[in-house]
C-alpha positions as CSV (number, residue, x, y, z in Angstrom):
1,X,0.0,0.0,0.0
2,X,1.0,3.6,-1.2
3,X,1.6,6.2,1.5
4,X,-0.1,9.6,0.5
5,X,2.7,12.0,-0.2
6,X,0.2,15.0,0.8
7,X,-2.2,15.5,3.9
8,X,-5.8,15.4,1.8
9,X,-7.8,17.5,4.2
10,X,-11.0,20.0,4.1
11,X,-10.2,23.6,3.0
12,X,-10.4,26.4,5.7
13,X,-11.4,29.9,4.7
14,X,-7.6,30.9,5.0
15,X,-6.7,28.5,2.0
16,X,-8.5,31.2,0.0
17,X,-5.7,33.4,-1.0
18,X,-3.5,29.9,-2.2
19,X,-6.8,28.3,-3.7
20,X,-7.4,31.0,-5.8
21,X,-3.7,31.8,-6.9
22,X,-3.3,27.5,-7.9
23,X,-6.6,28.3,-9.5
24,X,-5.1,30.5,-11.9
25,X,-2.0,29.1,-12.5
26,X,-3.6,25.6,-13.6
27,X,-6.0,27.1,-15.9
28,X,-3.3,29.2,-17.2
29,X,-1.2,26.6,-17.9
30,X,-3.9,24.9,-20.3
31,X,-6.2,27.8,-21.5
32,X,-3.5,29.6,-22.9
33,X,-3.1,29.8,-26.3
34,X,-6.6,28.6,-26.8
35,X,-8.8,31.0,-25.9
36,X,-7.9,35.0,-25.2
37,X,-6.2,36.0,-22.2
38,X,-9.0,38.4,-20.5
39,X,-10.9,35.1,-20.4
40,X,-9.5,33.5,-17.9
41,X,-6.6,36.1,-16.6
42,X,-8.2,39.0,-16.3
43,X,-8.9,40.8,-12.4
44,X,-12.7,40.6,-13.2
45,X,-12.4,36.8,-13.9
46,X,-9.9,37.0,-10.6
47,X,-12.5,38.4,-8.7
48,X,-15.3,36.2,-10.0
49,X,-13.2,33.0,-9.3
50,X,-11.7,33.7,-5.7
51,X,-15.6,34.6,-5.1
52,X,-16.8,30.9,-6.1
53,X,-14.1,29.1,-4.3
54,X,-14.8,31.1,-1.4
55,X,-18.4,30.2,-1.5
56,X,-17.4,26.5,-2.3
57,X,-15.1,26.7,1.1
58,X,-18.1,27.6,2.8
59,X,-20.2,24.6,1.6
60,X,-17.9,22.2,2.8
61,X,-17.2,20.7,-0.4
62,X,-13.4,21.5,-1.2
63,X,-10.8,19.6,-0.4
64,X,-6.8,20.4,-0.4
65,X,-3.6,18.7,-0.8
66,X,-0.9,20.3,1.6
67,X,2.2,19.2,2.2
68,X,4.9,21.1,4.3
69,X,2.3,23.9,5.0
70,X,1.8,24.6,1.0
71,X,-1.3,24.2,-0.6
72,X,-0.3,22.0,-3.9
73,X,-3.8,20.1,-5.1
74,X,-7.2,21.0,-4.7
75,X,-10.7,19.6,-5.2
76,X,-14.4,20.4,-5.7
77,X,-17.8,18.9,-6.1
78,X,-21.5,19.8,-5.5
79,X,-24.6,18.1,-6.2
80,X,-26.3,20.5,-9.1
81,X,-29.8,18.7,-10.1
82,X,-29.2,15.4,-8.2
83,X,-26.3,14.5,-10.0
84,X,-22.5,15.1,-8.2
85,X,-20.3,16.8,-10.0
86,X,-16.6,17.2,-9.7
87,X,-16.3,21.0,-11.0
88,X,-12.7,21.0,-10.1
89,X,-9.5,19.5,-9.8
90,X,-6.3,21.7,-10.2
91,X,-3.0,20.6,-9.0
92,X,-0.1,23.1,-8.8
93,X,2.3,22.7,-12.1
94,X,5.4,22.4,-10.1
95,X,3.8,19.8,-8.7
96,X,2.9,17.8,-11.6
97,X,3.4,14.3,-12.0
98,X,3.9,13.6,-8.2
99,X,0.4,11.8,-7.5
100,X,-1.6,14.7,-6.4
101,X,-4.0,14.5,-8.2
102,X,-4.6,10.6,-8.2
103,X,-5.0,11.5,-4.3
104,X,-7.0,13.9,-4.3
105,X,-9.5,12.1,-6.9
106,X,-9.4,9.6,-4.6
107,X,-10.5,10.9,-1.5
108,X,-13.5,12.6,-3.5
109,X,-14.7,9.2,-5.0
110,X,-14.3,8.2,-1.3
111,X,-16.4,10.7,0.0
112,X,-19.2,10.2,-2.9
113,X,-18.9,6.4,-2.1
114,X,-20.1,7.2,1.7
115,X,-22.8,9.3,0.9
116,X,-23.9,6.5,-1.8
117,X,-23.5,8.2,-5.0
118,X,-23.3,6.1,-7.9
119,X,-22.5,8.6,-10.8
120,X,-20.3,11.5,-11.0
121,X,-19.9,14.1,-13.7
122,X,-17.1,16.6,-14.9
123,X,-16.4,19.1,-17.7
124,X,-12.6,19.2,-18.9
125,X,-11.3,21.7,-21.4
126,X,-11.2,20.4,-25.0
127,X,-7.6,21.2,-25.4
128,X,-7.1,19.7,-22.1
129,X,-5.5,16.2,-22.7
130,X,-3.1,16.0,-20.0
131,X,-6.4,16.3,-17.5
132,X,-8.3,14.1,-20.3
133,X,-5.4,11.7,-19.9
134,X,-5.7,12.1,-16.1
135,X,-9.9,11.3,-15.5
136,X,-9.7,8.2,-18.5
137,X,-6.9,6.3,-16.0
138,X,-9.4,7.2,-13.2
139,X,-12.1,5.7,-15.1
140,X,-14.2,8.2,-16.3
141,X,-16.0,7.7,-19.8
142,X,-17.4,10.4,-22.3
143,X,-21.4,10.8,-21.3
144,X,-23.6,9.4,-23.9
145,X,-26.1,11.5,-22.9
146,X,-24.2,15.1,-24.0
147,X,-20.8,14.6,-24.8
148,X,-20.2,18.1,-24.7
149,X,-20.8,21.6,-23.1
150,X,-19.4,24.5,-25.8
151,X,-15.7,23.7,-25.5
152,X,-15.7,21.0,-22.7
153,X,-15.8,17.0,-22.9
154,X,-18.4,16.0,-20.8
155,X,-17.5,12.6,-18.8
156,X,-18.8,10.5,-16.0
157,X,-18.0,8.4,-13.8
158,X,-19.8,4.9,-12.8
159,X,-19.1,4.3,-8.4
160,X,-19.5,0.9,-6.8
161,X,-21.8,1.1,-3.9
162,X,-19.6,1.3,-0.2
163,X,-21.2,1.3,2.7
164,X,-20.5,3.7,5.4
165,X,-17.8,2.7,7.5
């Protein structure tokens, strides 16, 4: 059995600042290029983001990878019309490649497994194929229902039921 590099743990309203600036940086590092800057690095867009993490904090429903006191992974997921949804998953790009996101995926199907959901969905970026790379090794499937929303793949992903411990 692996031992989790990171602490996976619930995010506290003073993550904000490092949620929100990993935020960025991620969708930076795949939206550039592909669509205009002001779209997704612009201080309205700032704004509007730090604003729905902050909200997301609030819920409950974001968790963080830390290790050594530095936010390096995060994760979020609501229930929007009975159906979960994770509506994101960013890991820090220095941090790439070192299991942080296989963790953090982890603990969320964990958490969804508990609570007895039995489908999640996602949107990833078109032009995203590291993250589309990422979700097919996780097991998630393009959704026959709507493949797509504008420029995103729409995929789910099929849970065995767990019962709570």
């Amino acid at each position: 059995m692996r031992v989790p590099l990171y602490m996976i743990r619930n995010a506290v309203p003073a993550d904000l600042d490092a949620i929100a600036a990993l935020h960025a940086e991620a969708r930076a590092s795949y939206y550039r290029g592909h669509i205009a800057d002001e779209l997704f690095d612009s201080p309205a867009e700032h704004a509007r983001v730090r604003g729905g993490w902050e909200a997301a904090i609030g819920r409950g429903t974001v968790l963080c990878a830390e290790r050594d006191g530095t936010v390096a992974g995060v994760a979020a997921s609501r229930e929007i019309d009975g159906v979960m949804h994770l509506t994101q998953l960013h890991v820090d790009p220095g941090h790439w490649r070192a299991g942080i996101g296989t963790e953090l995926h982890a603990a969320c199907v964990a958490s969804w497994q508990r609570a007895g959901v039995t489908t999640a969905r996602l949107e990833v970026f078109e032009h995203n194929t590291r993250a589309q790379h990422f979700y097919a090794r996780q097991g998630w499937l393009p959704d026959p229902d709507e493949p797509r929303s504008g420029n995103h793949l729409v995929l789910r992903l099929a849970l065995s039921r767990r019962s709570a411990p």
